[in-house]
Backbone bond lengths (Angstrom), bond angles and torsions (degrees), N, CA, C in turn:
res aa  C-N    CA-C-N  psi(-1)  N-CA   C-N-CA  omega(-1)  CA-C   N-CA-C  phi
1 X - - - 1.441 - - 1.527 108.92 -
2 X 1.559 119.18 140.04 1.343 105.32 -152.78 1.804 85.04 -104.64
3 X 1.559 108.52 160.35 1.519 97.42 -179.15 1.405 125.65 -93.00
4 X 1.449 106.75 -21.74 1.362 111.73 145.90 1.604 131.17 -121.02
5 X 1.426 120.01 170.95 1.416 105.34 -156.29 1.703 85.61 -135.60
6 X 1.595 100.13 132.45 1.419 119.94 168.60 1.612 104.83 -51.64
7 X 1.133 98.67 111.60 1.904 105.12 142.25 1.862 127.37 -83.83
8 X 1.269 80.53 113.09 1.426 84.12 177.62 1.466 111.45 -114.89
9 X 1.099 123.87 43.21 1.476 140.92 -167.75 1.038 138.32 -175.37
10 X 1.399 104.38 74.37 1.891 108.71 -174.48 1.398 125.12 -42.85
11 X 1.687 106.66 158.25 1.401 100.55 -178.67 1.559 119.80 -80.49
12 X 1.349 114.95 -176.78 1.488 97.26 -178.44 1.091 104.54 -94.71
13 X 1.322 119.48 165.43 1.635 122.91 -149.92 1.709 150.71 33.30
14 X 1.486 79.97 52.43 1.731 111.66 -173.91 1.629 96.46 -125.91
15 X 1.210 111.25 105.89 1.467 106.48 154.36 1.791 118.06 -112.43
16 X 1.310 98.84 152.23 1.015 115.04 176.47 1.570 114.06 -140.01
17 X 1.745 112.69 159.41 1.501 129.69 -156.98 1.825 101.22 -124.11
18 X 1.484 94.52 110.22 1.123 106.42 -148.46 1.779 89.84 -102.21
19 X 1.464 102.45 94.21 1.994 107.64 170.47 1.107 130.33 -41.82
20 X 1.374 107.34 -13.95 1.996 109.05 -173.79 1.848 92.88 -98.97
21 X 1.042 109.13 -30.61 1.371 95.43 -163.23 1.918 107.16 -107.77
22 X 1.142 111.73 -25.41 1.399 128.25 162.21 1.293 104.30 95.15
23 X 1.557 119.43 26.21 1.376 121.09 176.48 1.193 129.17 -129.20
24 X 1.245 138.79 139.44 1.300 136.39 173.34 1.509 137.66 -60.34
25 X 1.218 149.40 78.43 1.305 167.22 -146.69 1.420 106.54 -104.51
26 X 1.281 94.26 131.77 2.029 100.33 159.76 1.233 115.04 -97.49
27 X 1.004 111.41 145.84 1.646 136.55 -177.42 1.320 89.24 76.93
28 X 1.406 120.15 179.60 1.383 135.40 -174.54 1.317 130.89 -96.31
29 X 1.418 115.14 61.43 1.642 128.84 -153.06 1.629 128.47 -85.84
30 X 1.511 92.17 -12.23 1.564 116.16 151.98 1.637 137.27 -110.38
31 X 0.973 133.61 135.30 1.459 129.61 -167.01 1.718 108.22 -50.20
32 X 1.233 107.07 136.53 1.719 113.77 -174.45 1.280 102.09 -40.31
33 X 1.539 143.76 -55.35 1.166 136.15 -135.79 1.391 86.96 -75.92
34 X 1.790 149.22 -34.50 0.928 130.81 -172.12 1.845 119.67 -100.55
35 X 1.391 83.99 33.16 1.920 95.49 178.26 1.208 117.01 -141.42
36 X 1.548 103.93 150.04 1.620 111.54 167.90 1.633 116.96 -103.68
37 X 1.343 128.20 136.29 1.371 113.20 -163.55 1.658 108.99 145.72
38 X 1.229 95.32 150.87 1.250 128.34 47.36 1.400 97.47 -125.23
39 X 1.211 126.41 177.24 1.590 164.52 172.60 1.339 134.72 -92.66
40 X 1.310 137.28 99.08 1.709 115.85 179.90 1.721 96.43 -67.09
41 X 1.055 138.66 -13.60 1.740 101.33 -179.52 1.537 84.39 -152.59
42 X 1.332 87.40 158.85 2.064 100.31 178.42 1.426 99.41 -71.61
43 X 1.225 147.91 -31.16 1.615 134.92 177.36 1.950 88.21 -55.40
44 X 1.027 131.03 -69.78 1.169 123.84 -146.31 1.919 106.97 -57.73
45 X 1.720 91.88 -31.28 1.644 85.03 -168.40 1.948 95.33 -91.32
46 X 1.449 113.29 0.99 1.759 87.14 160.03 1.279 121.16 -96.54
47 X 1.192 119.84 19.08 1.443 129.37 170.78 1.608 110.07 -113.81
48 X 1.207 111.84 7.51 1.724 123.81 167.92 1.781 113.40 -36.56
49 X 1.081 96.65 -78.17 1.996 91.70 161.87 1.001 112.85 -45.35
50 X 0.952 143.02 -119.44 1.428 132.02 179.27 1.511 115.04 33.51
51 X 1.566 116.61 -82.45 1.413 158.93 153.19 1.365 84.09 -6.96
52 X 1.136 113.54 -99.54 1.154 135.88 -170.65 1.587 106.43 -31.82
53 X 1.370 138.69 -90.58 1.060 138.28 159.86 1.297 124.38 -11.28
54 X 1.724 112.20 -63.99 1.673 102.13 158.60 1.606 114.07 -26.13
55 X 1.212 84.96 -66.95 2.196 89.83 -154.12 1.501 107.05 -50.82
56 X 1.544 112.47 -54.27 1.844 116.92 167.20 1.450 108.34 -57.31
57 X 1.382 152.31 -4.78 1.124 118.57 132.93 1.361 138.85 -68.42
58 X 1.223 93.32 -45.61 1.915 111.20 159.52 2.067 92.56 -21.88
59 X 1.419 96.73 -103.58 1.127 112.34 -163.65 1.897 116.86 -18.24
60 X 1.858 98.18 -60.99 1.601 93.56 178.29 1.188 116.65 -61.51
61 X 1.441 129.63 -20.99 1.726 112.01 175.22 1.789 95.44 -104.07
62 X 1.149 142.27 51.51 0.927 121.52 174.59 1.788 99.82 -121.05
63 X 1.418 117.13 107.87 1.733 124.73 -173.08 1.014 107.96 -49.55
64 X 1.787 148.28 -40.07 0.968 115.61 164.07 1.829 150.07 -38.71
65 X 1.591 104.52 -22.63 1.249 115.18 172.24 1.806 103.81 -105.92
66 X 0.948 121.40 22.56 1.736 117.20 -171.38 2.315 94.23 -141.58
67 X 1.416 102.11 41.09 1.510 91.71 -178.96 1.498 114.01 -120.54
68 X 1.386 100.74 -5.44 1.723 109.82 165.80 1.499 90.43 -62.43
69 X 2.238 87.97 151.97 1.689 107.21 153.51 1.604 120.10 -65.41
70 X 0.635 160.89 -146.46 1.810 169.07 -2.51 1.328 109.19 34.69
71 X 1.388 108.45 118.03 1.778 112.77 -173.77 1.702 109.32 -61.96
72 X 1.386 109.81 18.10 1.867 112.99 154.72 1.809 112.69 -71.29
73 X 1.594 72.91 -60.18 1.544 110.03 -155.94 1.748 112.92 -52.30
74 X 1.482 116.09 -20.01 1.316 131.31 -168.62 1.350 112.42 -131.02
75 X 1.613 104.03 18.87 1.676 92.64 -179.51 1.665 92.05 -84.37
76 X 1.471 97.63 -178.26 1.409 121.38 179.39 1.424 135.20 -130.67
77 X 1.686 124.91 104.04 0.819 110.68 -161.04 1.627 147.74 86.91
């Protein structure tokens, strides 16, 4: 008996934005590594890039991850 069991069949009203193919799909019809998702509504997952881009700008200007020195900046001496 296996302990977990492959889904090969999304639920209904799950979309997801499928990177290899550049399209948005319900249920999960491409392997995760090439999707973002899931989604409560297909408007949200065709604006997935987007999404995405927002948040990675977030992150690079966000000072909490930019407050280390540079191994110049902290040598000694």
């Amino acid at each position: 008996m296996a302990l977990f069991k492959k889904r090969t069949v999304g639920k209904p009203g799950e979309w997801y934005y499928c990177l290899e193919h550049k399209k948005v799909e319900e249920g999960p019809e491409c392997p995760a590594k090439d999707r973002f998702g899931p989604y409560t509504s297909r408007e949200e997952a065709q604006h997935a890039m987007e999404t995405a881009q927002e948040r990675n700008l977030e992150w690079e200007t966000d000072p909490k991850w930019h407050d280390r020195q540079g191994p110049d900046e902290n040598a000694s001496g």
